[in-house]
N, C-alpha and C positions, 0 to 999 in steps of 0.2 A: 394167519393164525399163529401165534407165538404156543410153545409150549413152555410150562412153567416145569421145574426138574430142582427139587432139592440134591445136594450132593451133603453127606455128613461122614467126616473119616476124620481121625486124627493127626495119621497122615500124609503129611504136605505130597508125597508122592503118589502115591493113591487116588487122593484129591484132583488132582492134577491130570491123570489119567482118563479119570471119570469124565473128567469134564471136556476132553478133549475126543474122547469117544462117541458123547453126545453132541457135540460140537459136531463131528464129523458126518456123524449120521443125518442128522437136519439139514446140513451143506448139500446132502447128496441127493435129499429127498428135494434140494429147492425151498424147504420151510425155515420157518424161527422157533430157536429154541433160545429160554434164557436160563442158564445156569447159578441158583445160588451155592455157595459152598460153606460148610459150616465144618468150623474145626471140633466141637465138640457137641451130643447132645443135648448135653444143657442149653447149648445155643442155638440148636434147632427149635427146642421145645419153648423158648423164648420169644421168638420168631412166629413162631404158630400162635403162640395166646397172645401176639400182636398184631395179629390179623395175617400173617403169612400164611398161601394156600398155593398148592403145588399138586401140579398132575401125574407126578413120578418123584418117590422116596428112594435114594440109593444110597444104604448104611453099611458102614464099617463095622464090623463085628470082633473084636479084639479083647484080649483078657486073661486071665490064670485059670487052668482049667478047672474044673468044679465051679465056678461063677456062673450065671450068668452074664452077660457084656450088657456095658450100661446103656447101647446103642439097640441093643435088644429090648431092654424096657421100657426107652424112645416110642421105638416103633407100638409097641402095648401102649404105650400113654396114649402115642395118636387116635389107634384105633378108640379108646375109652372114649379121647374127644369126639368122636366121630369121624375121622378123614380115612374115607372109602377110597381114597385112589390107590392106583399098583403102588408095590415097596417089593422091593427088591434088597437082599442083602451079599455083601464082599466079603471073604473069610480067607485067611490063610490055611482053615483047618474047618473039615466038615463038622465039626464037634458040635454045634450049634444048631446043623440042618433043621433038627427034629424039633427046635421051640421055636426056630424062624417061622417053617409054616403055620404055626398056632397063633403067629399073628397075621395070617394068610398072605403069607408073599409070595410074594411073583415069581422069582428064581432066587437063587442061592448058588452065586459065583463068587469060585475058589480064583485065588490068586495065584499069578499075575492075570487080571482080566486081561484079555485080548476083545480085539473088536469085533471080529464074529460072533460070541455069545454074547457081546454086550448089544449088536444090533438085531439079533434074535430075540432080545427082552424088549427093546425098543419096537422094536413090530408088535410085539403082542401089547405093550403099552399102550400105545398110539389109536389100537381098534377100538369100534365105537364101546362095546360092552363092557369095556373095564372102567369104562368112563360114566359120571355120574348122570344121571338122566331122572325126567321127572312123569309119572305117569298119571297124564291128563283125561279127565272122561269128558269129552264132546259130544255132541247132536249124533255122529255119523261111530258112536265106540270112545274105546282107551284107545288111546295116542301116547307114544312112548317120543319123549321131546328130550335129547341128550341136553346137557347144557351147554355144552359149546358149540353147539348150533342154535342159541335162543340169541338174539341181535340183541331185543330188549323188550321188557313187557310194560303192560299198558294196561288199563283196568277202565272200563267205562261203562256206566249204568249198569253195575252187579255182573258184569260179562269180563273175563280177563281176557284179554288177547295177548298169545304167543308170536311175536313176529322175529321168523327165521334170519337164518343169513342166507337161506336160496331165493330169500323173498315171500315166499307163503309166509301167510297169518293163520293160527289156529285159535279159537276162539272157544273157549270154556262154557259149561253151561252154566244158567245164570247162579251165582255163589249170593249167598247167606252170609258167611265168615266173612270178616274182613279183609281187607287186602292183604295187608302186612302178616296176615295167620296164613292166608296159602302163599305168599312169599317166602316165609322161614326158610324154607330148604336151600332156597336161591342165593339166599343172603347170609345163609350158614356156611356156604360154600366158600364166598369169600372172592370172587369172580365177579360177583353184582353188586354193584352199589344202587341206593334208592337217589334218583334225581329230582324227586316230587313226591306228593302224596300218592301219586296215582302213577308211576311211571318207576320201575327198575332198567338199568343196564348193563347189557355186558362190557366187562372194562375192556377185555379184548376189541370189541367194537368198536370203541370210542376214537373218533380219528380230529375232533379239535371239541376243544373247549373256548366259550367265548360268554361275556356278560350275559347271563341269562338262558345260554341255549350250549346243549350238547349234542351235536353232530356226530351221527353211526356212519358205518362203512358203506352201506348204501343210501347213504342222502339223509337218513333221517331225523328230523331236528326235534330233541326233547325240550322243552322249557325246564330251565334251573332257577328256580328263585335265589336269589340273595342271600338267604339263610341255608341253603343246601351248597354253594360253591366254594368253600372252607374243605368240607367234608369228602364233596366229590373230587377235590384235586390233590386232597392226603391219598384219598384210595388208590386214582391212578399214579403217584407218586410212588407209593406201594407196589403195585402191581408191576409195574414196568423197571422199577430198580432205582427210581428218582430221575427217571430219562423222561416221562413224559414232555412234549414239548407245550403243551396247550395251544 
């Protein structure tokens, strides 16, 4: 499981730090993390109404006092769009604390970050609850389904089936609405792309691409029409950094 991590700071040194504190901490934990880095907010917030989605925001907060900092209004834009995930912001000067959390962030580290408080935000990052999750009513109750444990979903005779990456399938009760209306959220996300009319996946999951069929981490093969394989290998194109291999 890759974690996705915006870095946005002006600068270059800072930058640099962030990224190699997250870099460090994922080595240690054995995981993947992939670091974008953005020199200015303008260019994050570009990045995001391009489809960029990220499980962890870390902003530079910089500026004349009396301002607000334009990385501070970044992070308000995001939330306006809706991106629920942790943000964290980097400050020379606590001057800022007090409108940082108003756009409910995570922590507020003063400068020079060191990597002890940087891997204390990454723990609390990382746990399931800060992470966006979808609350499913089944046969048996609500079912609280994070998204990055949904492998990829499946919808069949008005029943949506959740199939994990532990392996369990959780199956909905039978839906009215149609597919793509209880998808939205998934697809808002920016983690799932649609492979079918009837099939969502998570990009995370995708382990090959091939004429017609998409391949999960645990074996399972979606059918890709011809008019959806354009679209499906911009996204993981997107998601991975333009590493994907297919």
């Amino acid at each position: 499981m890759i974690f996705h991590i915006a870095v946005c700071a002006g600068d270059p040194a800072l930058r640099a730090v962030l990224r190699r504190h997250c870099e460090d901490y994922f080595a240690r934990r054995a995981t993947g993390c992939a670091v974008a880095c953005f020199d200015s907010p303008e260019a994050l917030l570009e990045q995001d109404a391009a489809g960029g989605r990220y499980e962890l925001y870390l902003i530079e907060l910089t500026g004349p006092a009396g301002c607000l900092p334009a990385g501070l209004s970044a992070a308000m834009e995001l939330r306006q769009r809706g991106r629920r995930a942790p943000l964290a912001f980097a400050a020379r000067s606590p001057a800022w604390a007090y409108y940082a959390y108003r756009a409910d962030a995570l922590q507020y580290l003063l400068c020079p970050v060191r990597y002890e408080p940087m891997a204390a935000l990454l723990d609390r990052a990382v746990q399931p609850e800060y992470a966006p999750a979808l609350v499913l009513p089944t046969a048996a109750g609500l079912r609280v389904l994070p998204f990055a444990q949904i492998e990829y979903v499946e919808c069949t005779q008005h029943v949506v089936h959740f199939h994990l990456t532990t392996g369990e399938a959780v199956a909905s009760l039978s839906q009215r609405a149609p597919f793509l209306q209880l998808a939205a959220p998934l697809l808002a996300d920016g983690r799932f792309v649609q492979t079918h009319r009837s099939y969502l996946v998570n990009l995370a999951e995708v382990r090959s691409l091939t004429p017609g069929e998409v391949q999960t981490a645990t074996g399972a093969r979606l059918p890709l029409p011809h008019g959806r394989e354009a679209a499906v290998r911009q996204a993981l194109a997107l998601w991975y950094g333009g590493t994907f291999g297919g």
